[in-house]
PyMOL Python script that loads the backbone (N, CA, C, O; Angstrom):
from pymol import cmd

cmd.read_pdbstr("""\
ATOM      1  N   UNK A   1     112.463 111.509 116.520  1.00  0.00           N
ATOM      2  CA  UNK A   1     113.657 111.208 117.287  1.00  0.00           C
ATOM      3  C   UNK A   1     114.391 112.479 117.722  1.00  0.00           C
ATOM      4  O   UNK A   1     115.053 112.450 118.760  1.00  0.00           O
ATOM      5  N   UNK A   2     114.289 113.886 116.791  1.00  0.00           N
ATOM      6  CA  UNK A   2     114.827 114.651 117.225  1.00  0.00           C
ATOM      7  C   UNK A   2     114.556 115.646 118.627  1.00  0.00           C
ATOM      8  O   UNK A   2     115.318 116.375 119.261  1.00  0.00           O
ATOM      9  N   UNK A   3     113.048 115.296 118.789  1.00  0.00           N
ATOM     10  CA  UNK A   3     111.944 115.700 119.758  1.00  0.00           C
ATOM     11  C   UNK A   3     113.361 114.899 121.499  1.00  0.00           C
ATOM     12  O   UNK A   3     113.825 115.504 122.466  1.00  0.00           O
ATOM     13  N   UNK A   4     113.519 113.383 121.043  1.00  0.00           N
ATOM     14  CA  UNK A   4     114.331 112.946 122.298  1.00  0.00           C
ATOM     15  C   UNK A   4     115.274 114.021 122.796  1.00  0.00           C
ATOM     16  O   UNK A   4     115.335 114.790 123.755  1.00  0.00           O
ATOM     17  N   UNK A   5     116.046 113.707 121.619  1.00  0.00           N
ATOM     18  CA  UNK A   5     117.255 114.807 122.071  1.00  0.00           C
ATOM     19  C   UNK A   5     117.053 116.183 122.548  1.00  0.00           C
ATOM     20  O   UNK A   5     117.771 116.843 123.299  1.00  0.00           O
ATOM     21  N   UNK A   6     116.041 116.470 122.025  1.00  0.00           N
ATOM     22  CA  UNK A   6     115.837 118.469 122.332  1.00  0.00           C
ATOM     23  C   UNK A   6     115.388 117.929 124.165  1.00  0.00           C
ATOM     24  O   UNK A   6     116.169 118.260 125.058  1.00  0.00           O
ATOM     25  N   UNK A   7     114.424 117.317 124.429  1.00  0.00           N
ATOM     26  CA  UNK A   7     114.188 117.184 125.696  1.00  0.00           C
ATOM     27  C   UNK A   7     114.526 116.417 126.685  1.00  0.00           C
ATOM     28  O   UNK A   7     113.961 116.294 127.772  1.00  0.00           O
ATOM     29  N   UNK A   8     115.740 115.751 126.174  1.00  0.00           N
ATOM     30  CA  UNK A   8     117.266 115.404 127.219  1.00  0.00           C
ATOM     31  C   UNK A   8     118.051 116.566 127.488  1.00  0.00           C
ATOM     32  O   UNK A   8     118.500 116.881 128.590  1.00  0.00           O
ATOM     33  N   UNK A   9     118.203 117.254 126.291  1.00  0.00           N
ATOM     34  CA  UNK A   9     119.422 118.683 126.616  1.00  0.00           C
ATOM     35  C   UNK A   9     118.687 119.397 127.535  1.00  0.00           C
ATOM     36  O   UNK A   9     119.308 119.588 128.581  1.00  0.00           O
ATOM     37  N   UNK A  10     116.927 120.123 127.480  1.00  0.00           N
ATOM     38  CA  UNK A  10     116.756 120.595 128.295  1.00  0.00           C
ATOM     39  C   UNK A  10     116.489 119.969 129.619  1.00  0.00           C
ATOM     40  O   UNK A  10     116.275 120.729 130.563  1.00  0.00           O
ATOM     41  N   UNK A  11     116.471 118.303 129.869  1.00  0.00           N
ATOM     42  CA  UNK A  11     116.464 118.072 131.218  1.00  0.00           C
ATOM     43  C   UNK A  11     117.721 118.408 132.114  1.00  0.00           C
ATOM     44  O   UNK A  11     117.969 118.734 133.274  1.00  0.00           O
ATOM     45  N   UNK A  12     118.497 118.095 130.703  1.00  0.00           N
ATOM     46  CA  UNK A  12     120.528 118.342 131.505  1.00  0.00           C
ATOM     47  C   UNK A  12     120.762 120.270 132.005  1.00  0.00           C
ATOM     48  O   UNK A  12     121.494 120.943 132.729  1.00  0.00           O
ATOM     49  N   UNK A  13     119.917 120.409 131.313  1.00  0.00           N
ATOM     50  CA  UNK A  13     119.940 122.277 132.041  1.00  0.00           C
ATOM     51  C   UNK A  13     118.904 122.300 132.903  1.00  0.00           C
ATOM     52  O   UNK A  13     119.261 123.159 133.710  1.00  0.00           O
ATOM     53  N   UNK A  14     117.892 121.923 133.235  1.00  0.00           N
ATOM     54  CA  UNK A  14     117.234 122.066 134.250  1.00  0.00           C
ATOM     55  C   UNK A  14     117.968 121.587 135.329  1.00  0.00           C
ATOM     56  O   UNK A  14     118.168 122.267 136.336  1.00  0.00           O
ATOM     57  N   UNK A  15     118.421 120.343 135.162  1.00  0.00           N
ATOM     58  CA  UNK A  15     119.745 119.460 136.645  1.00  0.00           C
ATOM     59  C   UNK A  15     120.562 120.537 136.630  1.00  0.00           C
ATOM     60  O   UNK A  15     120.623 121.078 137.735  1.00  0.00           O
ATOM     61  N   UNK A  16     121.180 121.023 135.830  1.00  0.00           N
ATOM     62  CA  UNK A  16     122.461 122.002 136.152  1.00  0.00           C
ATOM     63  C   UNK A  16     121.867 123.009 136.895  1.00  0.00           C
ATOM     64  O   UNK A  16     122.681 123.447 137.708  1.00  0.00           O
ATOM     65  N   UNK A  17     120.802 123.555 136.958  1.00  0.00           N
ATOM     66  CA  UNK A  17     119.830 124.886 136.930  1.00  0.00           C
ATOM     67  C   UNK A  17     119.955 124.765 138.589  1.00  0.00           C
ATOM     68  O   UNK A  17     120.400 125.551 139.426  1.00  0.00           O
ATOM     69  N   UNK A  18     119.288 123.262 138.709  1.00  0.00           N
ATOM     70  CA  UNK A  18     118.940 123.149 139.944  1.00  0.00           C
ATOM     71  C   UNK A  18     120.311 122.624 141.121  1.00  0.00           C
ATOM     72  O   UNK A  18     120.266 122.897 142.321  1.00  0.00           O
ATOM     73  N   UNK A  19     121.143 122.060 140.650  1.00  0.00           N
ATOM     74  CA  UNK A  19     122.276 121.531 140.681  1.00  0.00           C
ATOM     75  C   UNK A  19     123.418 122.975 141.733  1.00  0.00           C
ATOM     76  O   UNK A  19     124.277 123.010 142.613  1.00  0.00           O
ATOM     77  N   UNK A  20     122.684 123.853 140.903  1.00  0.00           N
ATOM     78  CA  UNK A  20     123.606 125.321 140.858  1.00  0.00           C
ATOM     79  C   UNK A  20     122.729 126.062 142.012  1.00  0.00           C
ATOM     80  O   UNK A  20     123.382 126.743 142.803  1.00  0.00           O
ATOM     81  N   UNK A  21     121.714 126.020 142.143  1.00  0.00           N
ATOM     82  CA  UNK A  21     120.950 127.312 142.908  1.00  0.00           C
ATOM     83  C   UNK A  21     120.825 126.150 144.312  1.00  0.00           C
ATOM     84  O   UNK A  21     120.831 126.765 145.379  1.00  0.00           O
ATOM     85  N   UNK A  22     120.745 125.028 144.429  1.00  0.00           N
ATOM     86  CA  UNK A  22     120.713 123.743 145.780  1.00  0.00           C
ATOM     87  C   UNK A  22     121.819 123.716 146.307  1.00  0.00           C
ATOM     88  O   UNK A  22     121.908 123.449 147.505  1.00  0.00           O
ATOM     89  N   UNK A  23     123.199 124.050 145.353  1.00  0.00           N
ATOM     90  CA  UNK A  23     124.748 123.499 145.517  1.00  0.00           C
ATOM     91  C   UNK A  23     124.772 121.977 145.704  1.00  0.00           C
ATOM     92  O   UNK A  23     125.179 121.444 146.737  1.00  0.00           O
ATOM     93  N   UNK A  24     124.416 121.466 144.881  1.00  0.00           N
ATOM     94  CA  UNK A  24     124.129 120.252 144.797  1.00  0.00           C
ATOM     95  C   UNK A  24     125.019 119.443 143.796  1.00  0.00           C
ATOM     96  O   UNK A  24     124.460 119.196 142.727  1.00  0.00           O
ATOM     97  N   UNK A  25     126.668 118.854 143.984  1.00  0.00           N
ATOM     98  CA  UNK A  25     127.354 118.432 143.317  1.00  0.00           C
ATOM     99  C   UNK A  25     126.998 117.368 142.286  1.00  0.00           C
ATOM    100  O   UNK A  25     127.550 117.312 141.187  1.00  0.00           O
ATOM    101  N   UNK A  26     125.842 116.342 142.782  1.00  0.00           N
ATOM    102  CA  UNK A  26     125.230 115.069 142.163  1.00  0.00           C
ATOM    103  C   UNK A  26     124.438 115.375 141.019  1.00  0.00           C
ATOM    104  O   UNK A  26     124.565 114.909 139.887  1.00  0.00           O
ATOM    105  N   UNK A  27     123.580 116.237 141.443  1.00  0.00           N
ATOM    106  CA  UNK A  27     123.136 117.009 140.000  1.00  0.00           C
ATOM    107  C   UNK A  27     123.749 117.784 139.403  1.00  0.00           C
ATOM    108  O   UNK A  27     123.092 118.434 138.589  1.00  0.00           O
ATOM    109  N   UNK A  28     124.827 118.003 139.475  1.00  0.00           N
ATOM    110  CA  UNK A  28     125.625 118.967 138.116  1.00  0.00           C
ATOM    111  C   UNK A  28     126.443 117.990 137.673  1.00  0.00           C
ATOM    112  O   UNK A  28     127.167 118.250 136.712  1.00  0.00           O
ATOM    113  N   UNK A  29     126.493 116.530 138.352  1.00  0.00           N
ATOM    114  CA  UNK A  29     127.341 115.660 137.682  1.00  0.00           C
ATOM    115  C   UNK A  29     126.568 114.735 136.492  1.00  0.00           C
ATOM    116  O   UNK A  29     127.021 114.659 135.350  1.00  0.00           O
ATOM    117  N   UNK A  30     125.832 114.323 136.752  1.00  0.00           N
ATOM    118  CA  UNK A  30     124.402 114.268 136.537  1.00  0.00           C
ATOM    119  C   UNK A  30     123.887 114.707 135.360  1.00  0.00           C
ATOM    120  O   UNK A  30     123.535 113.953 134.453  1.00  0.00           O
ATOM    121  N   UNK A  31     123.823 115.964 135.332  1.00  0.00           N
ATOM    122  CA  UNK A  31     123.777 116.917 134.008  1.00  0.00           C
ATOM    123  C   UNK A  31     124.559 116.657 133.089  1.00  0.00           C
ATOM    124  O   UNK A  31     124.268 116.523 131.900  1.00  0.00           O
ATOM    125  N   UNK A  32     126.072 116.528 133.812  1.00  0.00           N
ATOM    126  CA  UNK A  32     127.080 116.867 132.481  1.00  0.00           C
ATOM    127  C   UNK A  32     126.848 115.416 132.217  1.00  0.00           C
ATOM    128  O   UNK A  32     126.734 115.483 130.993  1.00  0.00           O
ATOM    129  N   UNK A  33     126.729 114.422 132.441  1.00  0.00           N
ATOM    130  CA  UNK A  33     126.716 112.735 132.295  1.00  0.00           C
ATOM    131  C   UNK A  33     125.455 112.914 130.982  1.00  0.00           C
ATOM    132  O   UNK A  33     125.674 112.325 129.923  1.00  0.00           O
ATOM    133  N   UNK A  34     124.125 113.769 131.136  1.00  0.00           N
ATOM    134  CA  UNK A  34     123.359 113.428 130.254  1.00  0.00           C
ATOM    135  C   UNK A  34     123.687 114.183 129.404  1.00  0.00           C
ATOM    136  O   UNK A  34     123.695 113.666 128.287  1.00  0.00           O
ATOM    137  N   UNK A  35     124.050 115.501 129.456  1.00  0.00           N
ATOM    138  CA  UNK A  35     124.628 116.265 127.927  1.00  0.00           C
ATOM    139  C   UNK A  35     125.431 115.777 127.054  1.00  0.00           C
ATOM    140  O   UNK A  35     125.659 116.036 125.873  1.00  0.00           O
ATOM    141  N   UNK A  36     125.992 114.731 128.098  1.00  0.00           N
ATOM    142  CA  UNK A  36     127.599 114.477 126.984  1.00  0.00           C
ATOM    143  C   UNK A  36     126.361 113.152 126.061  1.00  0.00           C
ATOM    144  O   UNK A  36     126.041 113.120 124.872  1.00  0.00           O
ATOM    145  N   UNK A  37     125.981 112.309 127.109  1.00  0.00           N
ATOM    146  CA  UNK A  37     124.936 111.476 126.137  1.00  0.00           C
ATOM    147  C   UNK A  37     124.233 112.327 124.883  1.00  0.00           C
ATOM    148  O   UNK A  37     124.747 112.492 123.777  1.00  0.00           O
ATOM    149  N   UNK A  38     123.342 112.671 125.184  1.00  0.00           N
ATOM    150  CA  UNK A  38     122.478 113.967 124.199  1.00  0.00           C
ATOM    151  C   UNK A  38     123.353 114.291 123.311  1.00  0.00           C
ATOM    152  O   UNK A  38     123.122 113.787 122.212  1.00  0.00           O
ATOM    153  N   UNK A  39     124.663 115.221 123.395  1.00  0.00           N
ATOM    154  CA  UNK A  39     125.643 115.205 122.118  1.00  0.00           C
ATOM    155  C   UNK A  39     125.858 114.088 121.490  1.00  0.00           C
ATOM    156  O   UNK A  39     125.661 113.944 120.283  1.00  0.00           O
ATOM    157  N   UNK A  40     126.256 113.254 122.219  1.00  0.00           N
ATOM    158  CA  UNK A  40     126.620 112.132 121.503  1.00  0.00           C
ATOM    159  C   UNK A  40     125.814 111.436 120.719  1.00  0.00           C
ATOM    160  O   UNK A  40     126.436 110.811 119.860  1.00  0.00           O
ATOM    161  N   UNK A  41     124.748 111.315 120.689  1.00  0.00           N
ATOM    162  CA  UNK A  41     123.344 110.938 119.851  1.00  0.00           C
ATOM    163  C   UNK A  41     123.186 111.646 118.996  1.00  0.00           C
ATOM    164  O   UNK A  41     122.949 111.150 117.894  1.00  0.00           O
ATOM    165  N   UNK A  42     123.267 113.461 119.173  1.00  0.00           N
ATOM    166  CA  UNK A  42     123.085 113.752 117.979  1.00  0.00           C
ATOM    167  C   UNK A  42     124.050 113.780 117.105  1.00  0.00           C
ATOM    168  O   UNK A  42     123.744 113.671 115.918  1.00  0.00           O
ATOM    169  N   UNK A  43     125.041 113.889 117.377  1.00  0.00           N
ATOM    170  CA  UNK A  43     126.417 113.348 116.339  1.00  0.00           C
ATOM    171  C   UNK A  43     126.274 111.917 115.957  1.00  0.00           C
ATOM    172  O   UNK A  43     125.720 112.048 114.866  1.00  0.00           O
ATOM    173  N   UNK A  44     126.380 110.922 116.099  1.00  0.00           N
ATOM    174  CA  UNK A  44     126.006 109.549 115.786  1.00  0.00           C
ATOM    175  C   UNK A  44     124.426 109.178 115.200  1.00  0.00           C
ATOM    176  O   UNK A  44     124.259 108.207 114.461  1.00  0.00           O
ATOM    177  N   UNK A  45     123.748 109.712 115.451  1.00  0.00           N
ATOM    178  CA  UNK A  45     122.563 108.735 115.069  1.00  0.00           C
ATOM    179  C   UNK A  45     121.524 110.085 114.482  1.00  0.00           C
ATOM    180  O   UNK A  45     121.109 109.797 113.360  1.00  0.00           O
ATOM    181  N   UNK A  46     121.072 111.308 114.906  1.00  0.00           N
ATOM    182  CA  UNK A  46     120.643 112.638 114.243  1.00  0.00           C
ATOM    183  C   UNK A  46     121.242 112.722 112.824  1.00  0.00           C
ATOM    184  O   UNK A  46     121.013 112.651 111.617  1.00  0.00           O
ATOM    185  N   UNK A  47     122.137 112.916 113.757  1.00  0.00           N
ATOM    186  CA  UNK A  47     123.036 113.945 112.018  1.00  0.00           C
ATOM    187  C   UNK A  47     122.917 112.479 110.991  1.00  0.00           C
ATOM    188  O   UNK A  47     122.318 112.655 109.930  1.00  0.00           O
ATOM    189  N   UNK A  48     123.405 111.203 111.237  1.00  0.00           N
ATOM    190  CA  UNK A  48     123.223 110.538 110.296  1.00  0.00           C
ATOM    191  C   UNK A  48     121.988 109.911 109.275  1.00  0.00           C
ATOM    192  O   UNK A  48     122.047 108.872 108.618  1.00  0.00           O
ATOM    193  N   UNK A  49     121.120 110.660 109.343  1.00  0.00           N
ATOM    194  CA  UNK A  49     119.586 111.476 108.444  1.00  0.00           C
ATOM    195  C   UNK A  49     119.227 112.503 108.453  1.00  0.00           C
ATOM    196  O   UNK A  49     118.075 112.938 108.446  1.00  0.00           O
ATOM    197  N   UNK A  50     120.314 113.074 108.472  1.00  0.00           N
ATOM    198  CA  UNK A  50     120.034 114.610 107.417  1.00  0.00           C
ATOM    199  C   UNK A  50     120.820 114.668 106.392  1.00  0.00           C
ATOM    200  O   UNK A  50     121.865 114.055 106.611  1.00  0.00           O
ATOM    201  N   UNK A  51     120.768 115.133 105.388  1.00  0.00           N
ATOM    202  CA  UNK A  51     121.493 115.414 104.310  1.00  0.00           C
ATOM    203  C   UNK A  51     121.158 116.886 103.647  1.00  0.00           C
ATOM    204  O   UNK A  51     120.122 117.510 103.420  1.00  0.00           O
ATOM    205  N   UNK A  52     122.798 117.156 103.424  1.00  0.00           N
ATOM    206  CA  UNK A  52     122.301 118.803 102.359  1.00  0.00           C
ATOM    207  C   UNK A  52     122.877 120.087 104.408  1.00  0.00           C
ATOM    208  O   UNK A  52     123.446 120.274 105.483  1.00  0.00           O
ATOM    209  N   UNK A  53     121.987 120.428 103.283  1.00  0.00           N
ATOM    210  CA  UNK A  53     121.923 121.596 104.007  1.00  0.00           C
ATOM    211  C   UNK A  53     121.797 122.046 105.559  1.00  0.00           C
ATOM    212  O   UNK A  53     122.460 122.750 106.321  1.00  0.00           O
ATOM    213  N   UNK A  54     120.215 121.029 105.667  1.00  0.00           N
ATOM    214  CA  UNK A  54     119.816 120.789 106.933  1.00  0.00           C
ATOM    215  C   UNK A  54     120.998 120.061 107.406  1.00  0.00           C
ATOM    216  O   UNK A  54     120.927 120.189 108.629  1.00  0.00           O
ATOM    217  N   UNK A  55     122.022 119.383 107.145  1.00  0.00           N
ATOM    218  CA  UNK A  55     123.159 118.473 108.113  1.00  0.00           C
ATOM    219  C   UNK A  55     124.225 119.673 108.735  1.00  0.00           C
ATOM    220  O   UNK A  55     124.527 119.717 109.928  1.00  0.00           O
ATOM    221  N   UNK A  56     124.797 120.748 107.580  1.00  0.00           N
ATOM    222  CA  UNK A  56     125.006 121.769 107.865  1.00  0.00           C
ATOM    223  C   UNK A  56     124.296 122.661 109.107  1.00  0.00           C
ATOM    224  O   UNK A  56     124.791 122.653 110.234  1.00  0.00           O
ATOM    225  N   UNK A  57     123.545 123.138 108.904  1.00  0.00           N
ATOM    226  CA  UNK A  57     122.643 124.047 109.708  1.00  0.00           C
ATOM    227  C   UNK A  57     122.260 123.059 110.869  1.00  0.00           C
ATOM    228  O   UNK A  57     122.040 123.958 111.682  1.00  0.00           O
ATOM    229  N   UNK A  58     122.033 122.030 111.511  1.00  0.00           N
ATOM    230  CA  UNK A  58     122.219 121.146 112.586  1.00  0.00           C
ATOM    231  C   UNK A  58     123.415 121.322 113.302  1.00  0.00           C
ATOM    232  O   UNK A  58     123.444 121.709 114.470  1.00  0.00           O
ATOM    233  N   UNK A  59     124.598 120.990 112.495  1.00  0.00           N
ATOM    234  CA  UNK A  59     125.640 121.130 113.286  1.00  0.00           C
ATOM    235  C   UNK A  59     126.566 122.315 113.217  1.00  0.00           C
ATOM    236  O   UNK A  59     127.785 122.151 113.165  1.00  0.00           O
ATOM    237  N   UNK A  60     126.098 123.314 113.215  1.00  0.00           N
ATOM    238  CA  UNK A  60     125.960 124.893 113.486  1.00  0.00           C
ATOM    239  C   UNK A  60     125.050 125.255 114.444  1.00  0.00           C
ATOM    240  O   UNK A  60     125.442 126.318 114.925  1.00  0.00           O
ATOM    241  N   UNK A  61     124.150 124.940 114.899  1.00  0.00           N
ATOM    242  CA  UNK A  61     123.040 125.071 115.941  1.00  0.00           C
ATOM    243  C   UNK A  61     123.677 124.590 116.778  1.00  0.00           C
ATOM    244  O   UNK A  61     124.156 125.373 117.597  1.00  0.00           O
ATOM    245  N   UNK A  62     123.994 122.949 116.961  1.00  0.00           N
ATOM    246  CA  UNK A  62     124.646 122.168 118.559  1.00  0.00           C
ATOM    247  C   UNK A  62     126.353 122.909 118.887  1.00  0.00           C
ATOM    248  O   UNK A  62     127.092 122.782 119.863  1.00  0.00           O
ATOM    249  N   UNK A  63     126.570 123.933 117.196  1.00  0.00           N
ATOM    250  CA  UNK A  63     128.031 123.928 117.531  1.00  0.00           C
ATOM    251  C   UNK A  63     127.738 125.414 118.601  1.00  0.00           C
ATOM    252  O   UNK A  63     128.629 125.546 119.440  1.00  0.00           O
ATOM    253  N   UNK A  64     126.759 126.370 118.648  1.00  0.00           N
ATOM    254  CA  UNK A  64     126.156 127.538 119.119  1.00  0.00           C
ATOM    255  C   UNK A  64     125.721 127.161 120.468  1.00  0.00           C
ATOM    256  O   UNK A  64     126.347 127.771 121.335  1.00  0.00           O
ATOM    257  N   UNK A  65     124.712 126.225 120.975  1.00  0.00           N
ATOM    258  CA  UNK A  65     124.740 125.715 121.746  1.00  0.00           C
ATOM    259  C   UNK A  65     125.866 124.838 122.964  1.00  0.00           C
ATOM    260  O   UNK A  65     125.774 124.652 124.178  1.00  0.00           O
ATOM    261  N   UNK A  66     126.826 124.483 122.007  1.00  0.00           N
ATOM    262  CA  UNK A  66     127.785 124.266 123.057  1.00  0.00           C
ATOM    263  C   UNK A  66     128.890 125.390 123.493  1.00  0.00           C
ATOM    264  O   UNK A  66     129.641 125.365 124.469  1.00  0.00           O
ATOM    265  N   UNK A  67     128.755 126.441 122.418  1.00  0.00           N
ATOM    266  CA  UNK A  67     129.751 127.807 123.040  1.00  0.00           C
ATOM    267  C   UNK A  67     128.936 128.125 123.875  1.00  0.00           C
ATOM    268  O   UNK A  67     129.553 128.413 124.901  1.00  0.00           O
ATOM    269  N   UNK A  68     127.607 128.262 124.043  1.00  0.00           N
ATOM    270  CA  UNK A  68     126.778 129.417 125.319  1.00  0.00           C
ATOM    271  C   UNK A  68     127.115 128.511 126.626  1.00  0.00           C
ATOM    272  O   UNK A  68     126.887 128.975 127.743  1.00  0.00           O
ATOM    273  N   UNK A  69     127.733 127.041 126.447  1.00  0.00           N
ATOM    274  CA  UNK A  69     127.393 126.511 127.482  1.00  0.00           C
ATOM    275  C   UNK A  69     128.978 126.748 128.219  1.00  0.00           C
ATOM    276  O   UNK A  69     129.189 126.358 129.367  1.00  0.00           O
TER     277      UNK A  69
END
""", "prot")
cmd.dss("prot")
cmd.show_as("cartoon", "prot")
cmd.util.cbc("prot")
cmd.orient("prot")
């Protein structure tokens, strides 16, 4: 399940990618519509099977990932 999420976030940066270099408003809306999904999954339904450490170190990774963004 975690495989979903990793390759929704990178579809939502490829739309932004392309979104940005087309000037293409629909796809950067687009993007942010599926990132906010993608977060939201892994906060709700990810993180809720991990335990320990790994739950830690998960949400330190998406928290790194959302400063670069």
């Amino acid at each position: 399940m975690y495989t979903y999420s990793v390759v929704w976030m990178l579809y939502s940066f490829i739309l932004l990618f392309l979104g940005t270099l087309f000037h293409t408003q629909i796809m950067r809306i687009a993007s942010l519509g599926i990132m906010i999904l993608t977060i939201d999954k892994v906060f709700l339904y990810d993180a809720s099977e991990l335990t320990g450490l790994f739950r830690v170190l998960s949400f330190f990774g998406l928290g790194l990932s959302l400063f670069w963004e």
